[in-house]
C-alpha positions as CSV (number, residue, x, y, z in Angstrom):
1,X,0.0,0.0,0.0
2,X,1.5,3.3,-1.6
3,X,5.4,4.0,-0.1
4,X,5.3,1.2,2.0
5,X,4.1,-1.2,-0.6
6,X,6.7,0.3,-3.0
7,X,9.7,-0.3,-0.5
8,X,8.5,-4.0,-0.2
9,X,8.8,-4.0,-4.1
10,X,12.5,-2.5,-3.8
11,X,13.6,-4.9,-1.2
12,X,11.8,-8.0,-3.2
13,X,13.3,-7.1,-6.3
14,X,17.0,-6.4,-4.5
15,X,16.3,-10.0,-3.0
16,X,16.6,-11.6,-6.2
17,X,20.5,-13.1,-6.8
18,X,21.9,-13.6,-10.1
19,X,19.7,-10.8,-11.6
20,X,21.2,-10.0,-15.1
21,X,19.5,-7.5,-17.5
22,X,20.6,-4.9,-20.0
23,X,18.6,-2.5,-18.1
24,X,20.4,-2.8,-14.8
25,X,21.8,0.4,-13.3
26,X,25.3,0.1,-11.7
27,X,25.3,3.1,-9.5
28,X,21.9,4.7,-7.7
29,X,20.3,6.0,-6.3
30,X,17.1,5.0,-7.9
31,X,13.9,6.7,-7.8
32,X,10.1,5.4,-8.0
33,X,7.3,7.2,-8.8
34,X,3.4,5.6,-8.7
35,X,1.6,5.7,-12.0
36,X,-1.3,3.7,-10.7
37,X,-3.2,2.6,-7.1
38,X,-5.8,1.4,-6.1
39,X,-8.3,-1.9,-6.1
40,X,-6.9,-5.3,-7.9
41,X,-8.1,-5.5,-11.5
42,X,-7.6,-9.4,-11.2
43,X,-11.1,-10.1,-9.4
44,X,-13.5,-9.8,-6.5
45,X,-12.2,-9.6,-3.4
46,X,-14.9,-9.9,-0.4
47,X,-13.2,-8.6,2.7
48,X,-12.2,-5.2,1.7
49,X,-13.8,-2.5,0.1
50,X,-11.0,0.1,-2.0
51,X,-12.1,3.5,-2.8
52,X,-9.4,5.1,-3.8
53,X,-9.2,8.3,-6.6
54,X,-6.2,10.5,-8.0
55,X,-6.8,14.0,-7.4
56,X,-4.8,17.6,-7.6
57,X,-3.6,19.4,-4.7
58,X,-3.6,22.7,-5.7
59,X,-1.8,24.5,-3.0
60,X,1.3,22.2,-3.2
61,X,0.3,21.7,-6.9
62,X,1.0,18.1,-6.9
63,X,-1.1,14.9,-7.4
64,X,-2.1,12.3,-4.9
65,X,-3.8,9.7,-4.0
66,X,-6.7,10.0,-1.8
67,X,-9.4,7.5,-0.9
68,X,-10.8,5.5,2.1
69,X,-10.6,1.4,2.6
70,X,-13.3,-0.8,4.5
71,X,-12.4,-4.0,5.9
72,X,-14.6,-6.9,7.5
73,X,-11.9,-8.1,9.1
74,X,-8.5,-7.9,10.5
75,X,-6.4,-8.6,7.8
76,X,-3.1,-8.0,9.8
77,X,-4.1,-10.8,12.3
78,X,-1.6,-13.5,13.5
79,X,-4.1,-16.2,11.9
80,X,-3.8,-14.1,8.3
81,X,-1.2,-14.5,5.6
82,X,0.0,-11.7,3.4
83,X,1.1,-12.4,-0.3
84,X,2.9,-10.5,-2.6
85,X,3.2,-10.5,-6.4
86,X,5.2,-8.4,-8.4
87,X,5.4,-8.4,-12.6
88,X,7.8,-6.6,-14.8
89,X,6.6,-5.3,-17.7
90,X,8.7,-7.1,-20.5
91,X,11.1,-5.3,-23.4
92,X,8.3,-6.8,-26.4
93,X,5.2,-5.7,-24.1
94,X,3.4,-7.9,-21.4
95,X,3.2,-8.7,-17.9
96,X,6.0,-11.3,-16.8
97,X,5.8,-12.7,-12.9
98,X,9.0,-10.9,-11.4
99,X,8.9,-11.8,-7.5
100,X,6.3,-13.1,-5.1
101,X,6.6,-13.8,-1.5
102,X,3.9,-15.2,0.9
103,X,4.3,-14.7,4.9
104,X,2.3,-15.3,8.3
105,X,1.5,-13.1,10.8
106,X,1.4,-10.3,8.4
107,X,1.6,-7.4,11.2
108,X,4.6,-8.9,12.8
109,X,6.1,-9.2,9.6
110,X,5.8,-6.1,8.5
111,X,7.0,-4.4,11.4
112,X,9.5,-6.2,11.5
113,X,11.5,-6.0,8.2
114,X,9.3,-3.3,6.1
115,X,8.7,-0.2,9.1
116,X,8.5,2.2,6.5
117,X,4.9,0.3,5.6
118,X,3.8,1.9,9.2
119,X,5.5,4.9,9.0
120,X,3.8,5.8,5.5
121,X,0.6,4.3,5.4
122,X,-0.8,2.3,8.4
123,X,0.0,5.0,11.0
124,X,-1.1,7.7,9.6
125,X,-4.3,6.5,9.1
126,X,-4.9,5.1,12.6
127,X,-3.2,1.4,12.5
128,X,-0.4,1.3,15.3
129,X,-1.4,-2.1,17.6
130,X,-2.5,-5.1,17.2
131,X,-5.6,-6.2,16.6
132,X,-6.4,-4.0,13.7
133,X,-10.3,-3.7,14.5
134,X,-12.8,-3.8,11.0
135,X,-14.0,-0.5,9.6
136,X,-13.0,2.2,7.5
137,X,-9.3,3.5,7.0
138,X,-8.5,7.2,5.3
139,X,-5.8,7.4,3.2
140,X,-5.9,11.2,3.3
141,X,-2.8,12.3,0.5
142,X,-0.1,9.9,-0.7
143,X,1.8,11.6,-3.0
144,X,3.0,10.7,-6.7
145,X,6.3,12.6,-6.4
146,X,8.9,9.9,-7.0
147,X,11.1,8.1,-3.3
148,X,14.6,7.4,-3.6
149,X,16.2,4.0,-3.1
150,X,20.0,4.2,-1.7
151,X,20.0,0.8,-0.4
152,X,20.0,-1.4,-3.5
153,X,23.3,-2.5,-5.3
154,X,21.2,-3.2,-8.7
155,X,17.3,-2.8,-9.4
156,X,16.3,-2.8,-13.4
157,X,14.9,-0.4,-14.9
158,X,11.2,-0.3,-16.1
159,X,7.6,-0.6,-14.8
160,X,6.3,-3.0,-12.5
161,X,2.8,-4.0,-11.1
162,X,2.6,-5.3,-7.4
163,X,-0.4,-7.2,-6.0
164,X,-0.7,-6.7,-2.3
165,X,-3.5,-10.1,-1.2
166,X,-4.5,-10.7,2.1
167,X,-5.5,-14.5,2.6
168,X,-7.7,-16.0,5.8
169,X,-8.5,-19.5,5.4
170,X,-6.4,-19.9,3.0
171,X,-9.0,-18.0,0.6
172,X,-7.4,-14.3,-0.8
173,X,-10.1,-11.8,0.8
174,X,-8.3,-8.4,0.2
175,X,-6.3,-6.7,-2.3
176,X,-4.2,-3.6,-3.5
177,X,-2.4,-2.8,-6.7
178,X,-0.3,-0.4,-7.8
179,X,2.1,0.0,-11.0
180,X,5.5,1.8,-10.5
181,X,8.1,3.5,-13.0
182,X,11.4,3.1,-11.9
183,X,14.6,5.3,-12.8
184,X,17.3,6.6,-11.7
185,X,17.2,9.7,-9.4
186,X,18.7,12.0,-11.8
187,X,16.2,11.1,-14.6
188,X,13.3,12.4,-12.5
189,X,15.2,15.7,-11.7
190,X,15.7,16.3,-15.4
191,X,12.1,16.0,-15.6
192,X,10.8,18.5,-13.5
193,X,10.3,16.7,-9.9
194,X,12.2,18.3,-7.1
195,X,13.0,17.7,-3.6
196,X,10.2,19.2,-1.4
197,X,11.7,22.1,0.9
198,X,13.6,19.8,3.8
199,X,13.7,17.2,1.3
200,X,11.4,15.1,3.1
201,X,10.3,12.6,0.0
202,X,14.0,12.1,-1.0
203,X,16.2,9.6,0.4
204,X,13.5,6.8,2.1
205,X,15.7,3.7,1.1
């Protein structure tokens, strides 16, 4: 789910050994900016409801996501799984599976090895303890500036689309896209994007 989600894709993706690809960057940092977010386009999912639109911020001029998300149950429970799916979109066009990784006790989890998931998303919109009570969740403004990556020795180029599923039962019950571009930082600076003032949205690897 938005910067959180897209760190989980950097650290999948820097995961993979062996990777070899003419589009691999040597030196970062990179940068990744959201081009799409919001509900999965691969079918229905019952426990979670995602209302989620793109809009203009006109006093900081800038684009973001804004939206609300209802769940009917707590997806971050120690009896839920989380999975995670990413695709690359390929040199001759097409999806091709990338990375996935599936893992219990989702909240633990992701406490554990992706804080900035928290930090980002879940505590800003009211998810700090365990259990995660069902209702409605407002994601108030996540922005579409791009984040820099200063971690990663080599992430390939291109644009990737990440299913976030929550499982209970062993049935998937929630879900969250989202398709990334990914650069390096320099590219996106020639493009326009800057720093905000204290460069707050820079350097989050």
């Amino acid at each position: 789910m938005g910067p959180g989600a897209l760190l989980m894709l950097a650290a999948a993706a820097a995961a993979v050994s062996g990777i070899t690809s003419a589009n691999i960057a040597l030196a970062g940092p990179y940068a990744m900016k959201a081009v799409d977010f919001g509900a999965c386009d691969d079918g229905e999912y019952p426990g979670m409801l995602v209302n989620v639109s793109l809009i203009l911020d006109e006093a900081a001029n800038e684009t973001a996501y804004t939206g609300e998300f209802t769940t009917s149950y707590d997806y971050l429970a120690d009896d839920c799984e989380m999975e995670i799916t990413v695709y690359k979109w390929g040199s001759t066009g097409g999806w091709l599976k990338f990375y996935d990784l599936t893992f219990t006790k989702p909240f633990d989890y992701l406490l554990t090895n992706f804080p900035a998931v928290f930090e980002y998303i879940w505590y800003p919109m009211g998810i700090n303890k365990k259990p995660v009570p069902p209702g409605t969740y407002y994601m108030h403004r996540y922005w579409t500036r791009p984040i820099t990556l200063k971690k990663f020795v080599a992430l390939p180029y291109g644009k990737y689309k990440l299913y976030m599923k929550g499982l209970k039962d062993g049935k998937r019950q929630v879900c969250v896209q989202m398709v990334i571009d990914i650069y390096e930082v320099g590219f996106f600076q020639a493009l326009g994007f800057k720093p905000p003032v204290g460069g707050s949205a820079w350097g989050r690897g």
